[in-house]
C-alpha positions in Angstrom: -44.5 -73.2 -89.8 -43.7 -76.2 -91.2 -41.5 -75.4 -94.1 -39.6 -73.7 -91.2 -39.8 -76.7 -89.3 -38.4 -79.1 -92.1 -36.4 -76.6 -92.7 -34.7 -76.7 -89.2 -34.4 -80.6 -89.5 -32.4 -80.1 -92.4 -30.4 -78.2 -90.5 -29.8 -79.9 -87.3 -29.7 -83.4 -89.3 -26.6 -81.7 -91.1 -24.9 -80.6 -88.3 -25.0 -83.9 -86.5 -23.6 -86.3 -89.5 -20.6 -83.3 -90.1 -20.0 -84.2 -86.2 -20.0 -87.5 -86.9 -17.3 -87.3 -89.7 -14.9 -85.4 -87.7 -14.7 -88.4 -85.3 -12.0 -90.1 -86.9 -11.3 -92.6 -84.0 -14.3 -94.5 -83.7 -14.6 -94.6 -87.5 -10.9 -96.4 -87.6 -12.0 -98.8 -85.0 -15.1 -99.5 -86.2 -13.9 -100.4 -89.6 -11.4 -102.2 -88.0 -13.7 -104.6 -86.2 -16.3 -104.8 -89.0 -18.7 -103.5 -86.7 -21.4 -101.1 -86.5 -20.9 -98.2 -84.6 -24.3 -96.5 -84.1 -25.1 -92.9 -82.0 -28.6 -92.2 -80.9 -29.5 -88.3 -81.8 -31.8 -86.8 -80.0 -34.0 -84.1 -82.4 -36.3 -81.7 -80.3 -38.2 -78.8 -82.1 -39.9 -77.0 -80.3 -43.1 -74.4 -80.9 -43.8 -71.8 -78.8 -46.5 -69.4 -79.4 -45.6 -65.5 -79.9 -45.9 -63.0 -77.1 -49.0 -60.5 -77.8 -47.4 -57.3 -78.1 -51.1 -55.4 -77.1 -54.8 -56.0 -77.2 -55.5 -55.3 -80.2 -53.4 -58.5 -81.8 -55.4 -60.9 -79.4 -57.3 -62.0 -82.0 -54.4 -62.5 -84.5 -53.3 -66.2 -85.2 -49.2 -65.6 -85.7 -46.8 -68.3 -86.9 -45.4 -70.4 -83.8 -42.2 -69.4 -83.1 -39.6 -72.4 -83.9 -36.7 -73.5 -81.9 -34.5 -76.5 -82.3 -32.3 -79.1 -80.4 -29.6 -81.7 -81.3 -27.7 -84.0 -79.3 -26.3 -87.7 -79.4 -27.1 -89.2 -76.4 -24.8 -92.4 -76.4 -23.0 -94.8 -78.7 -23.5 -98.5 -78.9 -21.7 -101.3 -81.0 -23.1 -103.6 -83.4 -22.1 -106.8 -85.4 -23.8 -109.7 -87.2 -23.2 -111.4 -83.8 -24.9 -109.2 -81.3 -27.4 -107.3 -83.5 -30.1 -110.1 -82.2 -28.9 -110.6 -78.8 -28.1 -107.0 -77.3 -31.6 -106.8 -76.4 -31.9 -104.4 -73.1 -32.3 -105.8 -69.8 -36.2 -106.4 -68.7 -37.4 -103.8 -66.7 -40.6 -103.7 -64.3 -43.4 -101.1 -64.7 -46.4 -100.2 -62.4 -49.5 -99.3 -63.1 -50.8 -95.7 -62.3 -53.7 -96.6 -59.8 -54.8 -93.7 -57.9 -55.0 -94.6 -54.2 -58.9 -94.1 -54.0 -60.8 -96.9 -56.2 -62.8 -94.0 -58.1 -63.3 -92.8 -61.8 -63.1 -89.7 -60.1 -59.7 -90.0 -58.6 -58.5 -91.5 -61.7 -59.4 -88.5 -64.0 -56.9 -86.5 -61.7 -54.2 -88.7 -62.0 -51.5 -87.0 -64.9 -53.0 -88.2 -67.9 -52.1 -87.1 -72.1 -55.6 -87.0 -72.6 -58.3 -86.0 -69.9 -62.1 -86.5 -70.1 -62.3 -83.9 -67.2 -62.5 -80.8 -69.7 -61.3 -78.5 -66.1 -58.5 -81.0 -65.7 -54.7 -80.5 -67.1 -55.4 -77.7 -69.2 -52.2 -77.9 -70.8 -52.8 -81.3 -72.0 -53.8 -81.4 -76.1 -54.2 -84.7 -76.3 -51.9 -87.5 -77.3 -51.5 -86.5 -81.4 -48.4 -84.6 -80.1 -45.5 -84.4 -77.5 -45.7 -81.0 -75.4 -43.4 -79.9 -72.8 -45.0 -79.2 -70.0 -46.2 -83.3 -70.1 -42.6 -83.6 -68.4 -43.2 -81.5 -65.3 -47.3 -82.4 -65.6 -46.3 -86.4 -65.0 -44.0 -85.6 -62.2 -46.8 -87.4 -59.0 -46.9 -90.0 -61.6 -43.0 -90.8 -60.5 -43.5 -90.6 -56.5 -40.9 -92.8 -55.3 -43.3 -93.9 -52.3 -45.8 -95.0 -54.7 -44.9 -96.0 -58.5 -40.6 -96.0 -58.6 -39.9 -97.3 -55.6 -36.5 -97.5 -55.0 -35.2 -101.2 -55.0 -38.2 -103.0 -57.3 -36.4 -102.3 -60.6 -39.7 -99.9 -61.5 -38.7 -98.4 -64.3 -41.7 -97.3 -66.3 -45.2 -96.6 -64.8 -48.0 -97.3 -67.3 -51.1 -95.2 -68.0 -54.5 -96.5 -67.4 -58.4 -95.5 -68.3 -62.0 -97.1 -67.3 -62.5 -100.1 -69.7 -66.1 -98.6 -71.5 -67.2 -101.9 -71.6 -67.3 -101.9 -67.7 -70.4 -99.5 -67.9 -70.7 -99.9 -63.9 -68.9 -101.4 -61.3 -68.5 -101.8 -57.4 -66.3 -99.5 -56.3 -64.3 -102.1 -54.3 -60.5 -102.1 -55.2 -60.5 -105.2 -56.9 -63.6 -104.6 -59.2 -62.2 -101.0 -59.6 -58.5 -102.3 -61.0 -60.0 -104.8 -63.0 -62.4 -102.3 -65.0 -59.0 -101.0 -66.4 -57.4 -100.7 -69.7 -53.8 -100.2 -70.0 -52.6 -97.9 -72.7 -48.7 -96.8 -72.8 -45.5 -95.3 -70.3 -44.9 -92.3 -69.4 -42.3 -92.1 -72.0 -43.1 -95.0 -74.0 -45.4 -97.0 -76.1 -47.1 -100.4 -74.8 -47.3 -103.9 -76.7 -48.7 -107.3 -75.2 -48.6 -110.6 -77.0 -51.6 -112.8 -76.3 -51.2 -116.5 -75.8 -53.5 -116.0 -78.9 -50.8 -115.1 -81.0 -52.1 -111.3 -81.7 -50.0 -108.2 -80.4 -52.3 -105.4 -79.1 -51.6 -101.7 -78.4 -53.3 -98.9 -77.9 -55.1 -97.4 -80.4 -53.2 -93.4 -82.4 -55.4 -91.1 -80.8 -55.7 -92.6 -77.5 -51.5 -92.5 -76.8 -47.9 -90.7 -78.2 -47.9 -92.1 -81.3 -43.8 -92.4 -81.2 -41.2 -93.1 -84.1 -40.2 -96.7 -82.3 -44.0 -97.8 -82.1 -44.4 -96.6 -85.8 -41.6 -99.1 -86.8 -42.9 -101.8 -84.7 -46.4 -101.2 -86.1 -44.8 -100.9 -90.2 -43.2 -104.1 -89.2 -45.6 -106.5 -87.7 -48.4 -106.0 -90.4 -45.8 -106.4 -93.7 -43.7 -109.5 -91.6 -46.0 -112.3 -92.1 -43.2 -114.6 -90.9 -43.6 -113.4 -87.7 -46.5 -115.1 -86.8 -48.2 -112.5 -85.2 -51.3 -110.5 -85.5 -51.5 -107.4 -85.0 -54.4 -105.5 -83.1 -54.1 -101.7 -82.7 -58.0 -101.0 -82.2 -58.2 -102.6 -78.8 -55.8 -101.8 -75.7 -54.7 -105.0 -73.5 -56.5 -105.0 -70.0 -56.0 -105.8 -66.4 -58.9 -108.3 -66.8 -56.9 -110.3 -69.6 -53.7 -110.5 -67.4 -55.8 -111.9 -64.5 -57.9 -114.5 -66.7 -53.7 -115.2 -67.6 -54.3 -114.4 -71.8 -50.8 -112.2 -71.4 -47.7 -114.1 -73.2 -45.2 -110.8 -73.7 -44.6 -107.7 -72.5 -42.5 -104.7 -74.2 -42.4 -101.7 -74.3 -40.2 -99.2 -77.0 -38.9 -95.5 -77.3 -37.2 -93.7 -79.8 -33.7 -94.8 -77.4 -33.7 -98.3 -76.8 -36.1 -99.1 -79.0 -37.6 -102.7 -77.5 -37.6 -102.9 -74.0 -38.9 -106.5 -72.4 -40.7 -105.9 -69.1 -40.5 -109.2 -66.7 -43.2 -107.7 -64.1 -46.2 -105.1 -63.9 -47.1 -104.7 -60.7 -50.8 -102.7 -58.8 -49.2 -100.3 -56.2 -50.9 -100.5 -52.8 -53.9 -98.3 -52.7 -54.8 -98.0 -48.9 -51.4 -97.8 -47.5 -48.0 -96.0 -48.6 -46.0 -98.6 -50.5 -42.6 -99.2 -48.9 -41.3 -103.3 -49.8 -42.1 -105.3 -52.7 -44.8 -107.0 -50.5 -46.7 -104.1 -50.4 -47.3 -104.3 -54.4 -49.3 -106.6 -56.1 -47.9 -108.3 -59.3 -51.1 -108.2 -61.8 -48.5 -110.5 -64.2 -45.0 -111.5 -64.3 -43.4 -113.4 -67.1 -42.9 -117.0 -67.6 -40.3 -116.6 -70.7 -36.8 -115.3 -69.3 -35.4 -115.4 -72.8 -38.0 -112.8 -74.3 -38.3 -115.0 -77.1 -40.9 -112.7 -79.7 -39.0 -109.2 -78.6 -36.1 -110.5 -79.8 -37.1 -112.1 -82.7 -39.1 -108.3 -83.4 -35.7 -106.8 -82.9 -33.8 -109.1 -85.2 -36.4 -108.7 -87.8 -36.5 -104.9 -87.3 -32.7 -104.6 -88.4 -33.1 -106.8 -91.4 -36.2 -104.9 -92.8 -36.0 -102.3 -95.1 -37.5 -99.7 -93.1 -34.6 -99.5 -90.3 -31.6 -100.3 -92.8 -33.1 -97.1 -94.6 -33.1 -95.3 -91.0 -29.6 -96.4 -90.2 -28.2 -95.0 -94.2 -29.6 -91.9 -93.6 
């Protein structure tokens, strides 16, 4: 299965830079300008298991059967003088708080990984992307709860019980507080610590995208950064309250760094409906994203991205 898969990715990587050639326009006007034009292509493979043609194959482990997917889903422009500066514009995200202050209610919430072994059967944990996560995280997206319309929510974050917070009261403020955070729906997390370390979720514990491996490759080879990088612990409500939270990002394979200017605790007693029914648990106190941007500038001068962008 995976020579067939590498195979495939061959393929489809083929396809899409003999597409590219034939677009003879934006190759003129990009040499023209001396700028960069750069498409984002989307790769999917997918693995299915085989149907079972009778009983007697049940206990037959077959090859997966392999399907691929190519697509570019946009273009953007870049030069010497925007490569640092077109950062994307800060989002908000929400926590996902289930609306009664239990471990209990929690472990139902969506989840890539569930210690509830009768909960999301389909899950396999977070060492790979599966399908059915899409239409499994769908509650997660309730407009009346996490995205509600008009508050600029647009990533909700996933959350476990802190194990150092053996027991707690199960009041709401105790019960939000005993939280880690751990990464988006479709994205990967990072907080910068007044501290100067950078801490993320731990591989294993979340999606271990292609974004967060560059981000990852770059802050413990970039020394001039300044930063210190600490994978092994996820950041927590409890260090956002005590006010130890600098930065916030998040990436994905699309837009690679996105800033986030607010998390926010949706209202667990009532339906949320304004902004004044949320809670802001931290909001930022650096418009200009200083460290995401320097992260992004220093991503396109490495040698790990300027390889990525050649091939």
């Amino acid at each position: 299965a995976i020579d067939e898969t590498n195979t495939m990715l061959t393929r489809l990587l083929g396809e899409a830079r003999g597409s590219l050639y034939q677009n003879d326009d934006s190759t003129t006007q990009s040499q023209q300008s001396k700028d960069k034009i750069t498409r984002t292509l989307m790769l999917t493979i997918l693995w299915s298991q085989p149907p079972i043609l009778n009983d007697n194959n049940s206990g037959i482990h077959s090859n997966p059967i392999i399907r691929g997917h190519a697509a570019f889903a946009g273009a953007s422009r870049l030069s010497s003088t925007t490569m640092e500066d077109d950062i994307s514009p800060p989002i908000t995200t929400c926590l996902a708080i289930p609306k009664e202050p239990t471990l209990e209610a929690l472990d139902l919430l969506p989840c890539r990984y569930s210690s509830n072994a009768n909960q999301h059967s389909e899950m396999i944990g977070a060492s790979a992307k599966i399908s059915s996560w899409c239409r499994i995280r769908r509650p997660l997206e309730d407009p009346t709860i996490f995205k509600v319309p008009g508050m600029n929510v647009r990533e909700v974050l996933l959350v476990q019980h802190c194990n150092s917070h053996a027991t707690f009261d199960e009041s709401n403020d105790d019960f939000v507080k005993s939280l880690d955070i751990l990464e988006g729906l479709t994205s990967n997390l990072f907080v910068i610590y007044k501290d100067k370390t950078i801490r993320t979720a731990s591989e294993g514990t979340v999606l271990s995208g292609y974004a967060r491996y560059l981000i990852v490759n770059e802050l413990r080879t970039n020394s001039e950064l300044g930063i210190v990088l600490d994978d092994t612990r996820p950041p927590t409500v409890q260090d956002a309250i005590d006010g130890l939270w600098s930065e916030v990002f998040v990436t994905s394979a699309i837009r690679l760094i996105i800033p986030v200017e607010r998390v926010l605790i949706p209202s667990i007693d009532d339906e949320v409906k304004t902004i004044s029914d949320m809670t802001t648990l931290w909001q930022t106190e650096d418009a200009t994203h200083h460290f995401a941007r320097a992260l992004r500038s220093a991503l396109f001068e490495s040698d790990t991205y300027a390889s990525v962008l050649k091939n």
